[in-house]
SEFIKOL-979197 format. One record per residue (C-alpha): x, y, z. Coordinates in Angstrom, 2 decimals. Each point is the difference from the previous one (the first is absolute). Layout:
<pts>
+---------+---------+---------+
|       X |       Y |       Z |
+---------+---------+---------+
|       X |       Y |       Z |
...
+---------+---------+---------+
</pts>
This chain:
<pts>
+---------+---------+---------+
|       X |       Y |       Z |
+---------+---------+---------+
|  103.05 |  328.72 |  -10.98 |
|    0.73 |   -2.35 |    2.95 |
|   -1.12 |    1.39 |    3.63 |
|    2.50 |    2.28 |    1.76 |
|    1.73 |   -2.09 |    3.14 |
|   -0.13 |    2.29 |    3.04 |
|    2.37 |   -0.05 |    2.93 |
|    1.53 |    1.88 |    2.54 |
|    2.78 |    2.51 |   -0.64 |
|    3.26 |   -0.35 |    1.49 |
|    3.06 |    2.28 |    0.03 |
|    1.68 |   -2.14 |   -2.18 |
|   -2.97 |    1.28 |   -2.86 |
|    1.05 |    3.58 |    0.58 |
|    1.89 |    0.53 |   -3.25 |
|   -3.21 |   -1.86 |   -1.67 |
|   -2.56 |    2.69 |    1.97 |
|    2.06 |    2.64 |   -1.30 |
|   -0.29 |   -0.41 |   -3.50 |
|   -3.83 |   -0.89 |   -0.35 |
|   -0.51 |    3.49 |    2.08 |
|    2.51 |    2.01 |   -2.12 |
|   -1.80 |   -1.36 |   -3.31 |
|   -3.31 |    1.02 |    1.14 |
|    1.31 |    3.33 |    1.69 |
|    3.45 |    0.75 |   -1.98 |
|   -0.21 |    3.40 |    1.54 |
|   -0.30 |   -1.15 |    3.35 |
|    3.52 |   -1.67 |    0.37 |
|    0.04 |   -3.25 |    2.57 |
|    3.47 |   -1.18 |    0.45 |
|    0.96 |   -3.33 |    2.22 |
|    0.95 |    2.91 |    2.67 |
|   -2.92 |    1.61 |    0.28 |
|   -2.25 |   -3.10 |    0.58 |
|    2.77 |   -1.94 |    2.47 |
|   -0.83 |    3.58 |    2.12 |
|   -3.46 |   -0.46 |    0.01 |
|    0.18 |   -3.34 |    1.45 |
|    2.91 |    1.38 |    2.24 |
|   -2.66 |    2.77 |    1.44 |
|   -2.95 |   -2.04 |    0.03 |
|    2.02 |   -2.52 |    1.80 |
|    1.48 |    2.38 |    2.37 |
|   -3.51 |    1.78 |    1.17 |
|   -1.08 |    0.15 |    3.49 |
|   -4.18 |   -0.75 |   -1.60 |
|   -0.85 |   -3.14 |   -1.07 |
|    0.22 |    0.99 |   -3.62 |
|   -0.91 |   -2.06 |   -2.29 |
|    1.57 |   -0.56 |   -3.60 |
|    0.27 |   -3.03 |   -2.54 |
|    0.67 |   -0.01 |   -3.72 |
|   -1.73 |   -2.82 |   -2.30 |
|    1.40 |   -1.15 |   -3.20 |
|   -1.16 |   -1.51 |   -3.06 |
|    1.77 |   -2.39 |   -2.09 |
|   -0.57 |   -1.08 |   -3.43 |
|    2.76 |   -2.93 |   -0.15 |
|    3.17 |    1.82 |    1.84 |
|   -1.18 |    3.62 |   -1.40 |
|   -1.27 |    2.03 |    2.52 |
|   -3.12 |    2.36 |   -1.51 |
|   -1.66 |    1.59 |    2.61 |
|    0.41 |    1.14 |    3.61 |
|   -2.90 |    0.29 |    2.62 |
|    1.47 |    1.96 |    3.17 |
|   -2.16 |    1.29 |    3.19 |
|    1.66 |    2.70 |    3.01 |
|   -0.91 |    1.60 |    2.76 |
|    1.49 |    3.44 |    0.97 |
|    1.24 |    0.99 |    3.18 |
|   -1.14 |    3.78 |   -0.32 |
|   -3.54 |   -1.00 |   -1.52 |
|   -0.76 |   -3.84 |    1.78 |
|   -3.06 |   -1.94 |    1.15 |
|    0.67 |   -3.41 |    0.70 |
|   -2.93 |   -1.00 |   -2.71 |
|    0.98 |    2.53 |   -3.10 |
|    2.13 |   -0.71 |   -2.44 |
|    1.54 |    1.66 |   -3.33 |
|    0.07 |   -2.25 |   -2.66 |
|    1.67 |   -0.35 |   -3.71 |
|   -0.45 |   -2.52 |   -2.85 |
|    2.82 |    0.81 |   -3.08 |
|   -0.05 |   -2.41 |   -2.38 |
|    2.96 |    0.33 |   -2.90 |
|   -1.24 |    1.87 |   -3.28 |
|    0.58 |   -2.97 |   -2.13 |
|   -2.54 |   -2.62 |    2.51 |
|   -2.93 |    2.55 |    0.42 |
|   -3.24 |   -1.40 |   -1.18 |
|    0.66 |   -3.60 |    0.21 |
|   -1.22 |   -0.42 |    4.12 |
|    3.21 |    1.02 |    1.90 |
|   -1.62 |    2.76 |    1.76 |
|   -3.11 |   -1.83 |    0.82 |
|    1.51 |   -3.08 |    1.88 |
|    2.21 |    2.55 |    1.61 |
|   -2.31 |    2.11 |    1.09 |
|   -1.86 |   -3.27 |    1.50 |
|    3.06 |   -1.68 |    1.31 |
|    0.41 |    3.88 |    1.91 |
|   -3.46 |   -0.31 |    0.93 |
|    0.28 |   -3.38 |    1.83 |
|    3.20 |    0.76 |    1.71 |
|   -1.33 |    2.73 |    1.65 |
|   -3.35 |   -1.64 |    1.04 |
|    1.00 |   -1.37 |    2.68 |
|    0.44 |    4.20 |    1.73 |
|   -3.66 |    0.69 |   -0.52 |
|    1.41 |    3.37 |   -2.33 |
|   -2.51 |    2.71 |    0.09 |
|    1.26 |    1.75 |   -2.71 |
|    2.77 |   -0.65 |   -3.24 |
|    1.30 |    3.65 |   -1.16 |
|    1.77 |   -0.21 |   -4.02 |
|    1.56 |    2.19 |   -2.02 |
|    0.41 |    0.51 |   -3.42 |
|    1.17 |    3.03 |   -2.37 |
|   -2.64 |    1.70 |   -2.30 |
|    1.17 |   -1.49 |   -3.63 |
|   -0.84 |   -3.73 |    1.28 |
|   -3.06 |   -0.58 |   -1.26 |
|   -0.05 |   -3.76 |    0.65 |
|    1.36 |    0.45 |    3.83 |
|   -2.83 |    2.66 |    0.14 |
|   -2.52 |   -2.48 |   -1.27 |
|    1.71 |   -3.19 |    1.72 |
|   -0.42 |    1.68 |    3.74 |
|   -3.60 |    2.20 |   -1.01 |
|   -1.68 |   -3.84 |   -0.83 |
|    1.47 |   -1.21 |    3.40 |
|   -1.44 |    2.50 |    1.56 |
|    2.06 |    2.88 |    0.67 |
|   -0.26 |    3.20 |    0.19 |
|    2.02 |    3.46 |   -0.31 |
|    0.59 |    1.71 |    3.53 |
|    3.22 |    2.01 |   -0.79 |
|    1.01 |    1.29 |   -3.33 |
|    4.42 |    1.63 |    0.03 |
|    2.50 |    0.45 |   -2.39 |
|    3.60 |    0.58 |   -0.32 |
|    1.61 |    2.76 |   -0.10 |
|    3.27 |    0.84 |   -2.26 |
|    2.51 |    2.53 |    0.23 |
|    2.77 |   -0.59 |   -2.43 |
|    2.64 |    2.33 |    2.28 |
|    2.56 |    1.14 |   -3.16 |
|   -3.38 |    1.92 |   -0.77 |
|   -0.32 |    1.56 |    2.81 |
|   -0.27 |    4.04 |   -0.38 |
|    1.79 |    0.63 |    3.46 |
|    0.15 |    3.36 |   -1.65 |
|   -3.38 |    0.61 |    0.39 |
|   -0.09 |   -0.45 |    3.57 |
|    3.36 |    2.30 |    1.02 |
|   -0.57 |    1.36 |    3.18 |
|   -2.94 |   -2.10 |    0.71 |
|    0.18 |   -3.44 |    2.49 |
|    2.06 |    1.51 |    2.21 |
|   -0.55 |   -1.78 |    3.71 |
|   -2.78 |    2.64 |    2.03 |
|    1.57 |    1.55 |    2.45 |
|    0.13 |   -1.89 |    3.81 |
|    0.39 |   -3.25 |   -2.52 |
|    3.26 |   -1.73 |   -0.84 |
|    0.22 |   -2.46 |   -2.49 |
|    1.60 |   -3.78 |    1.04 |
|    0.33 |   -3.16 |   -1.86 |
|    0.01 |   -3.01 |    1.78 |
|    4.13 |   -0.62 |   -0.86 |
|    0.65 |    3.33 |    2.21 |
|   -2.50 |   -1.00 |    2.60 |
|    1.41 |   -3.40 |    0.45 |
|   -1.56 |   -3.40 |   -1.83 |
|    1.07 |   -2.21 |    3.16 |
|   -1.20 |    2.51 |    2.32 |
|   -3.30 |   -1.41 |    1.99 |
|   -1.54 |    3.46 |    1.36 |
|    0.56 |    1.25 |   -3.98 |
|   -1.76 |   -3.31 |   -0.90 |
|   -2.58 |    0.57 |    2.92 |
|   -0.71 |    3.42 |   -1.28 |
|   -0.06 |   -0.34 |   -3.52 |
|   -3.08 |   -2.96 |    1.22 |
|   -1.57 |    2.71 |    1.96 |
|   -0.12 |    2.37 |   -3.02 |
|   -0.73 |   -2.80 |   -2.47 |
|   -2.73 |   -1.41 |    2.51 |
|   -1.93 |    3.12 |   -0.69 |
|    0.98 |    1.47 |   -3.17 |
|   -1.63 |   -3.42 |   -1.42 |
|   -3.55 |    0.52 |    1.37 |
|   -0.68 |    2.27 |   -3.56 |
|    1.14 |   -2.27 |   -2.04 |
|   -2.69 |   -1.04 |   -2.18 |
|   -0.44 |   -4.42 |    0.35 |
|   -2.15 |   -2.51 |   -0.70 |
|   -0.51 |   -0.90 |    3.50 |
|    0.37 |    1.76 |    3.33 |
|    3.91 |    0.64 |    1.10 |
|    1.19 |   -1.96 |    2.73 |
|    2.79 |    0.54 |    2.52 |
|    3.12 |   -1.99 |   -0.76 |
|    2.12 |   -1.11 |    2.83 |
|    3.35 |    2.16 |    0.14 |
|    2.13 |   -3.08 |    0.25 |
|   -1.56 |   -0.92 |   -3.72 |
|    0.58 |    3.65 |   -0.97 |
|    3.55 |    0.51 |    0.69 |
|    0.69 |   -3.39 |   -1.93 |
|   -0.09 |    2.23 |   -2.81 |
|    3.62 |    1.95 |    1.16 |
|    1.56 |   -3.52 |    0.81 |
|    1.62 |   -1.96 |   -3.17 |
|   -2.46 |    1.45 |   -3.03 |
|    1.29 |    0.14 |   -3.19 |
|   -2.38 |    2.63 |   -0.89 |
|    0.70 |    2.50 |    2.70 |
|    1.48 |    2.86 |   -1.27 |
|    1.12 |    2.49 |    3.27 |
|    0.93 |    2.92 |   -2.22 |
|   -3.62 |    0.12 |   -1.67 |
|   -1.68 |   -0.61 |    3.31 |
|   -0.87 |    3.58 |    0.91 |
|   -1.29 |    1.67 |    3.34 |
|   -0.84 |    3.40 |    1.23 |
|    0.55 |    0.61 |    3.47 |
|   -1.67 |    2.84 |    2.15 |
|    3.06 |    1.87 |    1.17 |
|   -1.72 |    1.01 |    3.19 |
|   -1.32 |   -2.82 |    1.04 |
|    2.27 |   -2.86 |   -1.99 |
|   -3.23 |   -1.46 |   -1.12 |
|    0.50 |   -2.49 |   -2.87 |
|   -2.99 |    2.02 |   -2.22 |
|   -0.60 |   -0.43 |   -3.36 |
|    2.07 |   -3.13 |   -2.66 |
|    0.60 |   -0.62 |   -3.57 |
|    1.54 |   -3.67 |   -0.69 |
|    1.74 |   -1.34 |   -2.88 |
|    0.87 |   -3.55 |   -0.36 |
|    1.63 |   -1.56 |   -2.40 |
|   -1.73 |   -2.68 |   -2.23 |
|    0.86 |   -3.70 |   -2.03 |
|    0.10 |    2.62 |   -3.12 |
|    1.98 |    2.94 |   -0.55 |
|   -2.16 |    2.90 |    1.34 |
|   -0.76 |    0.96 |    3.51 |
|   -3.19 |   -0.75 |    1.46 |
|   -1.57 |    2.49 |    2.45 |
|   -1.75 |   -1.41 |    3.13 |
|   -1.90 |    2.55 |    2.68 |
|   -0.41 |    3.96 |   -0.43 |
|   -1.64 |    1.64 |    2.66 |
|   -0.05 |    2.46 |    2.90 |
|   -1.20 |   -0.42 |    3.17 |
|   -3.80 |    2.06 |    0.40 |
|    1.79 |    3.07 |    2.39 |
|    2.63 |    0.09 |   -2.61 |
|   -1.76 |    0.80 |   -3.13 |
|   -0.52 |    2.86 |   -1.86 |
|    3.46 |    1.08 |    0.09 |
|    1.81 |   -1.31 |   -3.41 |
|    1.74 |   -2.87 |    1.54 |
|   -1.65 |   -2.52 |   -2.68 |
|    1.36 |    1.74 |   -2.58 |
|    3.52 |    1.13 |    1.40 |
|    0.35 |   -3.92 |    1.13 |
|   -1.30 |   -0.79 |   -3.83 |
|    2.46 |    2.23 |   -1.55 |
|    2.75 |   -1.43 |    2.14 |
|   -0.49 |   -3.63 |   -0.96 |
|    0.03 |    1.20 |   -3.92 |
|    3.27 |    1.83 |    1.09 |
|    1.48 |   -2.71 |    1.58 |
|   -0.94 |   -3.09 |   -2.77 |
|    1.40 |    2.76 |   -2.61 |
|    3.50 |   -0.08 |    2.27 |
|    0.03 |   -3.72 |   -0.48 |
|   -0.66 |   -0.26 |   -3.20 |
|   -3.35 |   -1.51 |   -0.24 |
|   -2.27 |    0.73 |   -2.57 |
|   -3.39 |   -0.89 |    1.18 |
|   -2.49 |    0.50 |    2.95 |
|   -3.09 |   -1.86 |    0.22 |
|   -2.86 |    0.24 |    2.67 |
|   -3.43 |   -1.20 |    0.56 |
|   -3.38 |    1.67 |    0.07 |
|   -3.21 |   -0.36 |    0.87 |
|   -2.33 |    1.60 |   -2.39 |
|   -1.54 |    1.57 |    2.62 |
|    2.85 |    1.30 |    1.71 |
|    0.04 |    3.72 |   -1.80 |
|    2.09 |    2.10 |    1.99 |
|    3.31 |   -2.78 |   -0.12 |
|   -1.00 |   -0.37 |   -4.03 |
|   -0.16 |    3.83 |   -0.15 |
|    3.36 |    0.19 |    1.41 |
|    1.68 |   -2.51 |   -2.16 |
|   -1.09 |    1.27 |   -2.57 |
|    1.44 |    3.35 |    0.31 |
|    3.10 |   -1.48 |    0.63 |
|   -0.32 |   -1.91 |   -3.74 |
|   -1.10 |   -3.27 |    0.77 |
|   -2.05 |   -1.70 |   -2.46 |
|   -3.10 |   -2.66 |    0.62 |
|    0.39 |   -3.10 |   -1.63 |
|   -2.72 |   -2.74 |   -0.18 |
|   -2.54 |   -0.55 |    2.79 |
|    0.20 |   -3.10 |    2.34 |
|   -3.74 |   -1.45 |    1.47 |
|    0.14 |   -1.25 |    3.39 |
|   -3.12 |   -2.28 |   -0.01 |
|   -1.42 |   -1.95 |    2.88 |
|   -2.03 |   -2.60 |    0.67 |
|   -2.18 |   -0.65 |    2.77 |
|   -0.72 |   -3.30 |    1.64 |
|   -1.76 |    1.22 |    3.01 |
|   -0.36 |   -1.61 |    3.53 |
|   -2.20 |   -2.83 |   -0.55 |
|    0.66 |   -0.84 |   -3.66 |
|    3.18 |   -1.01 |    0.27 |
|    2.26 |   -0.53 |   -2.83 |
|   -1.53 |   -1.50 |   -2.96 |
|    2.52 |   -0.96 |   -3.02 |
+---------+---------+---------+
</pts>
């Protein structure tokens, strides 16, 4: 087979992007939408972010996709997440490999000390591709399913009512537009977050690139962004967020309660109420993320009926200070 040509990625390859990623992940819809957001985001972001998207052609086919981020709630100038998806039908013939070198020497020129990569559990050959590069595991999650038609609400009659001195909010009764709401949903997210099992230490994210995510997203959903506020004190306390997705289900984004908070049911009343509410709307599935080794959220959704599927690795490779990167 001829040698890959590798360029650049524009927006004007977005539909092209799209369709290698949903062929290696069909269950993780990509639409034109979702990626013209990233860029949007990225683009938008008061760090100096960095993101690019490599392609590989064989004649005007487009294979394979190299892409490297940063993240705003998880940056260092010099650490990067990176992917290599090459379509089912081109692995094994050297798409990934002059990718993954074409990644390597665009991203030189940073001095990276570290590539994270993640794959799912049934990949043997991404396992073995990123193990003999010289990766390895530092976070194992999965996904987390709750097909709602099945939920017994029965079973839980009487139970996830709001604790007393709490009153359940979602963001559409608080006010979207609203910038002390947005300021205090930060404050709450800011340190709700700090349990959230990661592959690297949380970082603060400037409010200004928070509240981007109220103004103009597609994927906010105000009715399934929920809040519990301290009726003494008006305290934004404890959140449950559902967003919609590029498929048909709704994706959850951060549980938590604040430390002073806890211990009084609000995880699961706020849990309940999101299953409630995506029920009301018609939606018939909930997915969320775990950490393996965050057991008392897994406990929790599981009681509630949601369902593992397959494992994702987060592996990571380390370049260190004076090695540099070396393709």
């Amino acid at each position: 087979m001829p040698e890959p040509a590798i360029r650049p990625a524009t927006p004007a390859d977005f539909p092209a992007i799209a369709e290698v990623m949903n062929a290696v992940w069909p269950d993780q819809p990509l639409t034109v939408q979702g990626l013209e957001e990233e860029e949007k985001s990225s683009a938008a972001a008061t760090l100096p972010l960095r993101r690019g998207r490599l392609l590989a052609e064989l004649g005007t086919q487009v294979v394979g996709v190299a892409e490297y981020t940063q993240y705003a709630g998880m940056y260092h100038p010099q650490k990067f997440n990176v992917g290599v998806s090459v379509h089912p039908a081109f692995t094994g013939q050297g798409v990934g490999r002059a990718l993954s070198a074409a990644l390597h020497h665009a991203l030189a020129p940073f001095n990276p000390l570290s590539f994270t990569a993640g794959t799912q559990e049934n990949h043997p050959r991404g396992l073995d591709f990123l193990a003999r590069q010289g990766y390895a595991e530092v976070l194992r999650f999965f996904d987390m399913r709750l097909h709602v038609p099945s939920f017994d609400a029965s079973a839980w009659e009487g139970a996830g009512a709001m604790p007393p001195g709490y009153t359940l909010k979602s963001l559409a009764e608080l006010g979207t537009d609203d910038p002390e709401v947005q300021r205090r949903i930060y404050e709450l997210w800011r340190e709700v977050r700090r349990d959230v099992p990661r592959s690297d230490p949380a970082t603060d994210m400037p409010l200004p690139d928070f509240a981007r995510r109220f103004a103009d997203n597609p994927y906010l959903w105000p009715s399934g962004y929920l809040i519990a506020v301290h009726d003494a004190s008006g305290e934004y306390v404890a959140t449950s967020e559902l967003w919609t997705s590029d498929g048909a289900h709704l994706d959850t984004g951060l549980t938590g309660t604040r430390q002073a908070h806890r211990r009084h049911g609000l995880g699961l009343a706020l849990k309940l109420a999101a299953i409630r509410v995506a029920a009301a709307h018609g939606y018939t599935e909930l997915r969320t993320g775990n950490a393996t080794n965050n057991r008392p959220m897994i406990a929790l959704n599981e009681r509630l009926g949601f369902r593992p599927e397959l494992a994702w690795l987060l592996m990571r490779r380390e370049f260190g200070v004076a090695d540099g990167l070396q393709p």
